[in-house]
TIBADREN-151932 format. One record per residue (C-alpha): residue in one letter; x, y, z. Coordinates in steps of 0.02 Angstrom, whole numbers, plus 50000, padded with zeros to 5 digits. Layout:
BEGIN
+------+-------+-------+-------+
: resn :    px :    py :    pz :
+------+-------+-------+-------+
:    A :     X :     Y :     Z :
...
+------+-------+-------+-------+
# end
This chain:
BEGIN
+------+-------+-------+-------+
: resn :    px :    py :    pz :
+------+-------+-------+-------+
:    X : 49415 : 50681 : 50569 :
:    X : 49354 : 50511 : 50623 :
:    X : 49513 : 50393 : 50685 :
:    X : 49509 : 50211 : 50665 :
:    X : 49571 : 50080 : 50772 :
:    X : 49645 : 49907 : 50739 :
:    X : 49748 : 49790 : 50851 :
:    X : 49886 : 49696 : 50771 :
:    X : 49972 : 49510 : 50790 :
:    X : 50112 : 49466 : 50693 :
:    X : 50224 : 49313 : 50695 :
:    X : 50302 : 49153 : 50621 :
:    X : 50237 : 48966 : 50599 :
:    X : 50333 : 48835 : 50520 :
:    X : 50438 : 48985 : 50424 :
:    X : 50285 : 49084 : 50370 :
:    X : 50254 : 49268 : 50432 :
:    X : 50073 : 49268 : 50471 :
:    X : 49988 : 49423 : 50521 :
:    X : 49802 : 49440 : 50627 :
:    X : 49695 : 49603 : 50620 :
:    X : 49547 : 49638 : 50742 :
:    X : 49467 : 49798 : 50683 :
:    X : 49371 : 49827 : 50827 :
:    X : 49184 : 49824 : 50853 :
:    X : 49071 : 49890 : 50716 :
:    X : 48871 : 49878 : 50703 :
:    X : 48837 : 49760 : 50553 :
:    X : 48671 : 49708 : 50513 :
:    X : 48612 : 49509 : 50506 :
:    X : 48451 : 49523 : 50435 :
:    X : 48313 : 49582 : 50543 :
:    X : 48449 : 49585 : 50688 :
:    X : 48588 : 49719 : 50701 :
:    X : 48737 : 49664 : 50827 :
:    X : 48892 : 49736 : 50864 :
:    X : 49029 : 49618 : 50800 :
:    X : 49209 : 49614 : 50810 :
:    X : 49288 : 49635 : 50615 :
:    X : 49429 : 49529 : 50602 :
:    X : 49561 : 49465 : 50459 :
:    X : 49716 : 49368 : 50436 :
:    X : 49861 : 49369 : 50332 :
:    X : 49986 : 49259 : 50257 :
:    X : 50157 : 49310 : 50164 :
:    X : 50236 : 49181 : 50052 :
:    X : 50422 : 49241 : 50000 :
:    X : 50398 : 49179 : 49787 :
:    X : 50592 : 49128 : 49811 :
:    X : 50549 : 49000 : 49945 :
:    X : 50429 : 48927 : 49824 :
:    X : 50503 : 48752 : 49755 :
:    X : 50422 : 48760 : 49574 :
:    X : 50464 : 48900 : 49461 :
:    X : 50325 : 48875 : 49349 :
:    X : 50231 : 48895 : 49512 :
:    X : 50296 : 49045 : 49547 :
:    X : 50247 : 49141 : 49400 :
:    X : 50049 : 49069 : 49432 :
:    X : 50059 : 49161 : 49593 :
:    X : 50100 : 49339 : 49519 :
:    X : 49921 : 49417 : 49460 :
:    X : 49920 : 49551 : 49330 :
:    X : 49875 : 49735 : 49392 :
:    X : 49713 : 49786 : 49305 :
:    X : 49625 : 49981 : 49309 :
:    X : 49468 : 50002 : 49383 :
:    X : 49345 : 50147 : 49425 :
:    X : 49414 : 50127 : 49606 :
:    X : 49591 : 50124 : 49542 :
:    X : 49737 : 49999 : 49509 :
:    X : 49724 : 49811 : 49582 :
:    X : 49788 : 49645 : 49567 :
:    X : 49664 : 49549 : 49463 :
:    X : 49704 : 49389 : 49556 :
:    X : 49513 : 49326 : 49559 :
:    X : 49572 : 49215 : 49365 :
:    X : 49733 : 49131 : 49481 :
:    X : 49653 : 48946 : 49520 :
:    X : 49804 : 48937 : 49634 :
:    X : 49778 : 49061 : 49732 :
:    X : 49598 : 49036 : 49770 :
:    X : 49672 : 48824 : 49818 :
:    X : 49751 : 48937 : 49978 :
:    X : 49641 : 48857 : 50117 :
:    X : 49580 : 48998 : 50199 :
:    X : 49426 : 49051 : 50320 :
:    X : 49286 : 49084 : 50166 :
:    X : 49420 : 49103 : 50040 :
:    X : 49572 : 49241 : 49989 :
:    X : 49490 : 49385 : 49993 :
:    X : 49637 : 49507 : 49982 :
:    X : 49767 : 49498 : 49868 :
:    X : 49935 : 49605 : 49854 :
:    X : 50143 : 49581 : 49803 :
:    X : 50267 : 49643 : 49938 :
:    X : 50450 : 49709 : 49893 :
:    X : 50545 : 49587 : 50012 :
:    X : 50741 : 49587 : 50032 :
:    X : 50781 : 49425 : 49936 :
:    X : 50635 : 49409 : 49813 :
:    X : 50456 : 49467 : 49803 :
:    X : 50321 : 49432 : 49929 :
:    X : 50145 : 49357 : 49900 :
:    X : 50034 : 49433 : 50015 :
:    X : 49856 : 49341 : 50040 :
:    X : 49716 : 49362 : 50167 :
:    X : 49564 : 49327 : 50195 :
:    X : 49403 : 49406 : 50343 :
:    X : 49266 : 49362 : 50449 :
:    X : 49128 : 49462 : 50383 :
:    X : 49028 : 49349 : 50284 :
:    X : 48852 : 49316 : 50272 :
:    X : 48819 : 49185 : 50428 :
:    X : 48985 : 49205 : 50505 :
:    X : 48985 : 49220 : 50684 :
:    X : 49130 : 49366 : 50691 :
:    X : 49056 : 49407 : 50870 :
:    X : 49097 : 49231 : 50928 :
:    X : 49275 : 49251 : 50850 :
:    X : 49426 : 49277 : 50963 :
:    X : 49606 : 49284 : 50927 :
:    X : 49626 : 49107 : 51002 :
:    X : 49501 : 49057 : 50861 :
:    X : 49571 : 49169 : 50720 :
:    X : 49761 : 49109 : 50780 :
:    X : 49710 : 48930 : 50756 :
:    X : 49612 : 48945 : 50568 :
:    X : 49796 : 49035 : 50528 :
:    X : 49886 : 48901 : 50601 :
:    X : 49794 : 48762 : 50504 :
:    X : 49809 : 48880 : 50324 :
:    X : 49994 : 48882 : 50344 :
:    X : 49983 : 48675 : 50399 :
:    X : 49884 : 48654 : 50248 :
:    X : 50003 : 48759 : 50138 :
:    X : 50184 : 48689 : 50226 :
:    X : 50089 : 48500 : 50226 :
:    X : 50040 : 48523 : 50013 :
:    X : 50273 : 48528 : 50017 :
:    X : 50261 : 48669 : 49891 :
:    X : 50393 : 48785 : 49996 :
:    X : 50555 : 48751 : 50057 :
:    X : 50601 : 48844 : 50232 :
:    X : 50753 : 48966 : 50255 :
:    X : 50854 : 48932 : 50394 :
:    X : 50861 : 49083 : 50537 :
:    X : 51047 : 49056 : 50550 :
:    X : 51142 : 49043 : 50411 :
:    X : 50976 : 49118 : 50252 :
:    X : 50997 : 48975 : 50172 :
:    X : 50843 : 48900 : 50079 :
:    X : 50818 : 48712 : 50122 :
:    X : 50670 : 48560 : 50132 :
:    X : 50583 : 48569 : 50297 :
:    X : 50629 : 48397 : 50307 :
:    X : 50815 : 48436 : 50330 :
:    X : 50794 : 48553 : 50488 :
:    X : 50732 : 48572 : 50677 :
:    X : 50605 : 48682 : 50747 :
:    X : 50595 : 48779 : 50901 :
:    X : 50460 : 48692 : 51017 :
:    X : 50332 : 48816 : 50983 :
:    X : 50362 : 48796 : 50780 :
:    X : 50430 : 49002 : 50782 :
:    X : 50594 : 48979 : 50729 :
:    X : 50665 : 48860 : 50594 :
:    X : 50869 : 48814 : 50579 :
:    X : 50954 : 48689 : 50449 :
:    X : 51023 : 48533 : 50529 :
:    X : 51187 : 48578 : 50429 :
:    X : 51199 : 48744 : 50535 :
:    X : 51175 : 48655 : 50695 :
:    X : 51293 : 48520 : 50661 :
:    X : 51411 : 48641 : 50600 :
:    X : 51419 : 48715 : 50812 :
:    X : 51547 : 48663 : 50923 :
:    X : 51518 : 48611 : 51097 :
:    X : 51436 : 48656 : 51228 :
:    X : 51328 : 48789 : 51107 :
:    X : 51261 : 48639 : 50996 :
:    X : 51205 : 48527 : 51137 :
:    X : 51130 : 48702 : 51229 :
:    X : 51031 : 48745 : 51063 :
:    X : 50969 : 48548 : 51033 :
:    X : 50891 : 48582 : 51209 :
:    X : 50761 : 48691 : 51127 :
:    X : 50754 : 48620 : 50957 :
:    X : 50633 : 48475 : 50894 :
:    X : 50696 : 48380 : 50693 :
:    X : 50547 : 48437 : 50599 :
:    X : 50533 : 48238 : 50558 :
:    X : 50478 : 48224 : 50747 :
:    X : 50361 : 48348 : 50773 :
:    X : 50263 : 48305 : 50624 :
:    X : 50244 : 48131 : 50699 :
+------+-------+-------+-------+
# end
């Protein structure tokens, strides 16, 4: 038995869980010249009830189909799925039981004709992820739930943490008494300033 190894980053930007998988290095073949690359991927996860238009919603949900290597989402016909900007386009596909509603998991990899996936690093990978879930949060098609209080608001109407990991309602911090509101404002941005 042959065991595989991948390294694994997870996190949050601007209220989306992203996840980043290096696969480690494989031999892969670019025409006449065989290199050994590093295989890597990245993932988004959009919660369906964070996503403002219902109509939308039910666009983002493919239909399973059969094939001859088993059952899969047939999400290649789903326009709006293939708008996600994403390093050479979704190329994986799947919907996540989540605790509140159903989660919309879409990815996409590095190992495309001419890509340079030996010249890729996480600092590189981190930043195409980054500017998917810019892209996505900029297009205002999700609302943002708020890390204290679960409730589902505009982006407009909260603060960030400096580092964009952690998103809380206005409403929630307004609603602290002294000092603890003026010692959480410390470390908070309105998301109306850091988009500036």
């Amino acid at each position: 038995m042959k065991l595989n190894k991948k390294d694994v980053w997870t996190g949050v930007y601007r209220g989306v869980t992203f996840e980043i998988t290096n696969w480690g290095e494989r031999l892969q073949s670019f025409g006449e010249d065989w290199r050994y690359t590093h295989n890597w991927n990245y993932y988004i996860f959009i919660p369906l009830d964070l996503v403002k238009d219902k109509e939308l919603r039910q666009k983002l949900i493919a239909k399973r189909k059969k094939t001859s290597y088993g059952t899969v989402y047939d999400y290649y016909d789903l326009p709006v799925i293939h708008s996600i900007d994403m390093h050479g386009g979704v190329t994986y596909y799947d919907v996540l039981a989540g605790r509140k509603s159903r989660i919309i998991k879409v990815g996409c990899d590095y190992g495309h004709l001419y890509d340079k996936a030996w010249a890729e690093t996480i600092d590189s990978v981190s930043s195409d992820c980054r500017n998917t879930i810019d892209v996505l949060k900029d297009s205002g098609v999700l609302y943002n739930r708020c890390q204290g209080n679960g409730k589902i608001i505009e982006e407009k109407d909260g603060y960030y943490t400096k580092d964009k990991d952690s998103f809380y309602a206005a409403a929630y911090i307004e609603a602290m008494v002294e000092p603890q509101r003026s010692n959480w404002l410390k470390n908070l941005v309105p998301v109306a300033k850091q988009n500036d």
